[in-house]
C-alpha positions as CSV (number, residue, x, y, z in Angstrom):
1,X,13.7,-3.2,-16.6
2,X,10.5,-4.9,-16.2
3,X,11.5,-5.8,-12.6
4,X,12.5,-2.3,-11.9
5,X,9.1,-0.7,-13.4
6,X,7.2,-3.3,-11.4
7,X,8.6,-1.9,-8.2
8,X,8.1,1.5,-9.4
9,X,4.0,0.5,-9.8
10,X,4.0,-0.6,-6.6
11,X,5.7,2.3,-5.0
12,X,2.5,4.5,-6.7
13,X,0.1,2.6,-5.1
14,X,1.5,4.3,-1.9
15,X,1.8,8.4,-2.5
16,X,0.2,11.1,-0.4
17,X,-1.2,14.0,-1.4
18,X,0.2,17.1,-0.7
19,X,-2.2,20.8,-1.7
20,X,-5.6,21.8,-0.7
21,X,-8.9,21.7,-2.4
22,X,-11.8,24.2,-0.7
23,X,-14.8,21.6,0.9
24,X,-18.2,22.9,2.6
25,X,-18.4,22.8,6.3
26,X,-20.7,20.1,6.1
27,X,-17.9,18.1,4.3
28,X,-15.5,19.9,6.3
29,X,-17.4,17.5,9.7
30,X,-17.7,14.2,7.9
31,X,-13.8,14.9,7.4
32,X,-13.1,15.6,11.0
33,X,-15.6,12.3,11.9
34,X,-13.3,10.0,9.6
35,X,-10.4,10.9,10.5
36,X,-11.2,11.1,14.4
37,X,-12.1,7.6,13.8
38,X,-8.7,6.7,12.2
39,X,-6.7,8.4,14.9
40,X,-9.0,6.7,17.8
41,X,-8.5,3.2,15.8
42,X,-4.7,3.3,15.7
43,X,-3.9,4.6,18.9
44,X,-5.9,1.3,20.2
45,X,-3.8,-0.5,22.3
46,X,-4.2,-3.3,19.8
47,X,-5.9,-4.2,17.1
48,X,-5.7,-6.2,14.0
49,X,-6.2,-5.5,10.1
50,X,-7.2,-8.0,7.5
51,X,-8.0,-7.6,4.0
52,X,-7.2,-8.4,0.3
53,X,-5.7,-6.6,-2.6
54,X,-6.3,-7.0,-6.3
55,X,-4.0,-4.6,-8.6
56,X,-4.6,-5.0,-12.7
57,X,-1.8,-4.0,-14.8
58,X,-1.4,-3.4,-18.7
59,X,1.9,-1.6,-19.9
60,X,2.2,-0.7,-23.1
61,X,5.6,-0.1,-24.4
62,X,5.0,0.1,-28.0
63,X,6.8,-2.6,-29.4
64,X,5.8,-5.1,-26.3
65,X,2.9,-4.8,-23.9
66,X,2.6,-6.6,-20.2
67,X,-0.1,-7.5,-18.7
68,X,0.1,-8.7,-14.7
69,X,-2.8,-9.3,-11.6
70,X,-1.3,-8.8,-8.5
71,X,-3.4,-10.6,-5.4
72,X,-2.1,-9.8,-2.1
73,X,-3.7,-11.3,0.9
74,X,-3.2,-9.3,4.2
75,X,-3.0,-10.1,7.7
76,X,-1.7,-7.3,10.6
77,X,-1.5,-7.6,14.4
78,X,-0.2,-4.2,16.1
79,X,0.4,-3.6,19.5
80,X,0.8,0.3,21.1
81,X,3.2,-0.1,23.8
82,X,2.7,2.7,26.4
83,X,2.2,5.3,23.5
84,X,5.2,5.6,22.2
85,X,6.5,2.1,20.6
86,X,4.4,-0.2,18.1
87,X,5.4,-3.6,17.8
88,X,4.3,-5.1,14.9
89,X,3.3,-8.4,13.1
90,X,2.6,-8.3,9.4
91,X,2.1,-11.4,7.0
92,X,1.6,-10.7,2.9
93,X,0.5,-13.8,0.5
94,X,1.1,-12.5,-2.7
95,X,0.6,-14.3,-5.7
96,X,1.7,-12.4,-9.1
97,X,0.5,-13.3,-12.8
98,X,2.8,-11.9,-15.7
99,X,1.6,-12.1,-19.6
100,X,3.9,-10.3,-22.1
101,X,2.4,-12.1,-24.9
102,X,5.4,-13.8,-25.6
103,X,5.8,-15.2,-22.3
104,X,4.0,-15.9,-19.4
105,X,5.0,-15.6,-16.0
106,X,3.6,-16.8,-12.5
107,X,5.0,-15.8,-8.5
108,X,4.1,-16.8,-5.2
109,X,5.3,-15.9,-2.1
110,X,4.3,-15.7,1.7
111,X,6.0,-12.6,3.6
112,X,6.1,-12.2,7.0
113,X,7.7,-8.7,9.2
114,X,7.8,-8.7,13.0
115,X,8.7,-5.6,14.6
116,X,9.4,-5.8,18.1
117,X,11.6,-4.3,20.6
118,X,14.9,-5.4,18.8
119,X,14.6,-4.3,15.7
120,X,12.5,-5.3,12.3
121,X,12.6,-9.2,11.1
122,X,11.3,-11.1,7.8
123,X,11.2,-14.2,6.4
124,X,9.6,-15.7,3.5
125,X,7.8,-18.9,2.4
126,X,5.7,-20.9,-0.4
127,X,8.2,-19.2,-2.8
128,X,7.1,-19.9,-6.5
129,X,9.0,-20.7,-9.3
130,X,11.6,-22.3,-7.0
131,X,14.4,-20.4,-8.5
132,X,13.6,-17.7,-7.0
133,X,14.1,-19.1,-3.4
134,X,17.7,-18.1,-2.8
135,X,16.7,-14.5,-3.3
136,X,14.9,-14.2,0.0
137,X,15.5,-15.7,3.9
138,X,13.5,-18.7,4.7
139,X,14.1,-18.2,8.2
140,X,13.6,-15.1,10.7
141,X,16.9,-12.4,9.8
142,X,17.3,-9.3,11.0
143,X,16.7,-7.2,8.3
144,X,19.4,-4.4,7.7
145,X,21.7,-7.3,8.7
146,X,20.5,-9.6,6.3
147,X,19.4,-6.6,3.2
148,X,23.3,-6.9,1.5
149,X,23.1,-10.6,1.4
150,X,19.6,-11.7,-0.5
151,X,19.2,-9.5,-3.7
152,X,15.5,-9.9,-3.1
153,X,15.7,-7.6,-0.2
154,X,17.9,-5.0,-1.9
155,X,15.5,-2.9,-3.4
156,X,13.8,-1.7,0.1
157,X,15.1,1.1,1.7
158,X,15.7,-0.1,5.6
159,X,14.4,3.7,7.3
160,X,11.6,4.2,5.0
161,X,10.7,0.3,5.6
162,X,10.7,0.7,8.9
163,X,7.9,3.5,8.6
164,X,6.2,1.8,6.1
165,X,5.4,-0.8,8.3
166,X,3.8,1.6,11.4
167,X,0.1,1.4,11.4
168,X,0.4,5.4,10.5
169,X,1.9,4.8,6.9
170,X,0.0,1.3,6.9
171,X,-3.6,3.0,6.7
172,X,-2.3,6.2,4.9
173,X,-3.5,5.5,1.6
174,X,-6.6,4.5,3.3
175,X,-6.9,7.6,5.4
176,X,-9.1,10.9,4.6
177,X,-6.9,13.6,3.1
178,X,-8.6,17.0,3.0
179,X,-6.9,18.6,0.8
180,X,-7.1,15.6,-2.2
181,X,-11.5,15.3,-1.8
182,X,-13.5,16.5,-4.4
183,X,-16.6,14.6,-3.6
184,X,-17.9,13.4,-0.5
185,X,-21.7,11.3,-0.2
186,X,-23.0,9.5,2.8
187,X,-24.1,6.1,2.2
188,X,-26.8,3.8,3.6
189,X,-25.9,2.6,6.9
190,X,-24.8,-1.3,7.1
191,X,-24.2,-3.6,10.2
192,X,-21.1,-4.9,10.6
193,X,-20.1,-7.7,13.8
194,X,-23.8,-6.3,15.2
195,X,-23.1,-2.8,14.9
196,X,-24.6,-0.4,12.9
197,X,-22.0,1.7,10.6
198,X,-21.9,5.6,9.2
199,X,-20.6,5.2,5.9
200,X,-18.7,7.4,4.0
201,X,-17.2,7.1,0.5
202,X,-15.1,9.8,-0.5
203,X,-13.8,10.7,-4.3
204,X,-10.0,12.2,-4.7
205,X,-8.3,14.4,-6.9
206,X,-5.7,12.4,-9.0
207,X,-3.7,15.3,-10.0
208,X,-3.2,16.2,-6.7
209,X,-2.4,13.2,-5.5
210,X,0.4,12.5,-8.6
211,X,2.1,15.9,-7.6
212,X,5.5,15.8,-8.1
213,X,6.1,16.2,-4.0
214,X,4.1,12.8,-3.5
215,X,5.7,11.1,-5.8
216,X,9.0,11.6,-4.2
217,X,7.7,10.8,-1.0
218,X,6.0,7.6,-1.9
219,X,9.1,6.7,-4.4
220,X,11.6,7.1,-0.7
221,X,10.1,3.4,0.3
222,X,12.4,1.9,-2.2
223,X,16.1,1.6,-2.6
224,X,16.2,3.6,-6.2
225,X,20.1,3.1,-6.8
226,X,19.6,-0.8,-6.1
227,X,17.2,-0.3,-9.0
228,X,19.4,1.9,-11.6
229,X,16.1,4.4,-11.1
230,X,16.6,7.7,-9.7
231,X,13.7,10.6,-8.9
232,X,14.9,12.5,-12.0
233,X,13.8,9.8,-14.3
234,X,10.2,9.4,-13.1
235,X,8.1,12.1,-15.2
236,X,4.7,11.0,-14.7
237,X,1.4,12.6,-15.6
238,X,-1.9,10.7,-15.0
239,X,-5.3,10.8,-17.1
240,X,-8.0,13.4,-16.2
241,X,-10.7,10.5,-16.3
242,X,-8.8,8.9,-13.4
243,X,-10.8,7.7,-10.5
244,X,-9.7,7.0,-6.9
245,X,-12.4,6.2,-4.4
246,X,-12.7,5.0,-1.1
247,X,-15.5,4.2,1.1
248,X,-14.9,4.3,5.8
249,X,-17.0,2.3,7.5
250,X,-17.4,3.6,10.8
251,X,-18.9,2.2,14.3
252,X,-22.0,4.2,15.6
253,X,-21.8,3.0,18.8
254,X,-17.7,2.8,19.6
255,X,-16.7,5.6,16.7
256,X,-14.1,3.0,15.7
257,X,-12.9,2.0,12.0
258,X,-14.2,-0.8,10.5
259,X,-13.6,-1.1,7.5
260,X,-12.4,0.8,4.2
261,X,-12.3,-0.5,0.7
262,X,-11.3,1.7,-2.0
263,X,-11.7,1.5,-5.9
264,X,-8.8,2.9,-8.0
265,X,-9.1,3.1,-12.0
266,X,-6.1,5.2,-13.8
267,X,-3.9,5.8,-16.6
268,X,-0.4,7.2,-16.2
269,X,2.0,8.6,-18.8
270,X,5.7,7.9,-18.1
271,X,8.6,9.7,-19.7
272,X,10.2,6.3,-21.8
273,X,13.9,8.1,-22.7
274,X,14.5,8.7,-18.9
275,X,13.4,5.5,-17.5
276,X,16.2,4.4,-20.5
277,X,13.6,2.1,-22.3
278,X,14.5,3.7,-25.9
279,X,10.9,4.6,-26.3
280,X,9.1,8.1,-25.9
281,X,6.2,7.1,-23.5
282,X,5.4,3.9,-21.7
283,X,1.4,4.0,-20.9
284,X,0.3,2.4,-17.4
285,X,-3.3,1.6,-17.3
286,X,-4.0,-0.2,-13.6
287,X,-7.1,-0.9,-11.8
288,X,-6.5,-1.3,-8.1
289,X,-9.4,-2.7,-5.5
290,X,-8.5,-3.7,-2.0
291,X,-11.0,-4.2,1.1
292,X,-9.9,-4.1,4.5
293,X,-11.3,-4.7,7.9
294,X,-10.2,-3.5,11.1
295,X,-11.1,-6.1,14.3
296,X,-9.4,-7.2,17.9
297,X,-9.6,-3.7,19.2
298,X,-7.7,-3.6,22.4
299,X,-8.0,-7.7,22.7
300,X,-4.6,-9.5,23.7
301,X,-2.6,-10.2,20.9
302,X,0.4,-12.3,21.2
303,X,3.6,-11.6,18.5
304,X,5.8,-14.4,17.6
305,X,9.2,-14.6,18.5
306,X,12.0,-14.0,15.7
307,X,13.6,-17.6,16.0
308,X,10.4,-19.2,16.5
């Protein structure tokens, strides 16, 4: 179960919101400059995204409470072919520390996806604890091929995987949603690789982003029967104090993204009878920080080849 709500953590980290929230028309124009700058960024005809993740977990189950730090490292090379394909390289260093009091718990692992014109590949590497190394392809697989054979793999949903991994979804949680900001503020202007920046930092509604509508969206990346989870079960409801900010980092002179880091501090109600724990609620309480920085516009970038 506590592989299965981990998953389910990491699903939230990736939902959408979904209703509208009135803005001024001032607001309204920092809105359109952000996310002109997003769609100008991805439909480079490269570019590259690096950046790290830090995600700090305490459930409390009643009887038992878990405590994890989840450190991803990111690296991303894209590639718009002619406008209509993107061919992808994606590399994840993820280290996971796991204390339920009782017992304590440490994973590492190195994840690479290619996308290119075949299809999507993975492999992994630097797997920690060393039992865990049958569970995942060393070497470059085909993924759908390769999903019924390593049960580490089993829990992804191939389609939704597939999106997951296009530079749309990539920077979605990232992205300025309209209809989710409550509080917009321009910032002191910084340079970045000698250009001056427009910043931005934007504050978002949590209850609208929890909606029931993104929730099942974000909860379609994952594989729920592989899981013994279905959408029915997940009945969430999230703290009022929540907080989710993010802050864009736009070029003055080439209107470009630079970089967006965000700052995510929540507490999240579960239902515990339908997740089947035997418990009436199961508390979340996660703080989520992740910096990324966007780089290589329109350089040449070469992807490696699946049985390299």
């Amino acid at each position: 179960m506590f592989k299965r709500f981990s998953i389910l953590c990491i699903a939230l980290l990736w939902i959408i919101p979904s209703l509208a929230q009135e803005l001024s028309q001032s607001d309204l124009d920092v809105i359109d400059e952000i996310n002109t700058s997003i769609e100008t960024t991805l439909a480079s005809a490269t570019f590259s995204v690096e950046g790290v993740q830090t995600i700090t977990q305490n459930i409390d189950m009643g009887r038992m409470e878990l405590d994890q730090e989840i450190v991803q490292e990111v690296r991303g090379d894209y590639i718009n072919e002619n406008g209509t394909e993107q061919y992808v390289y994606f590399v994840l260093v993820q280290t996971l520390d796991q204390d339920t009091g009782l017992q304590a718990l440490e994973l590492e692992l190195t994840q690479e996806i290619l996308i290119n014109e075949e299809g999507l590949y993975v492999r992994f590497s630097d797997i920690e604890p060393a039992l865990l190394v049958n569970l995942y392809p060393q070497e470059w697989v085909d993924f759908e091929e390769a999903a019924p054979k390593y049960d580490g793999l089993a829990a992804i949903n191939p389609e939704q995987f597939l999106a997951f991994t296009d530079s749309q979804q990539t920077t979605m949680p990232f992205a300025s949603f309209t209809d989710a900001i409550v509080n917009l503020e321009t910032l002191d202007s910084v340079e970045i690789d000698g250009q001056m920046m427009d910043v931005y930092q934007t504050q978002l509604d949590t209850t609208i982003i929890f909606s029931e509508e993104s929730v099942d969206e974000s909860l379609g990346l994952f594989n729920l029967d592989a899981l013994g989870l279905s959408p029915d079960m997940i009945d969430i409801s999230v703290d009022e104090d929540s907080v989710i900010e993010y802050i864009f980092y736009i070029g003055q002179d080439d209107g470009l993204l630079h970089r967006v880091s965000s700052i995510v501090d929540m507490d999240m109600l579960f239902d515990g009878e339908a997740l089947g724990l035997g418990i009436d609620e199961l508390v979340l309480s996660q703080q989520f920080e992740q910096s990324f920085d966007y780089f290589n516009f329109n350089e040449p970038i070469t992807l490696p080849e699946p049985s390299s």
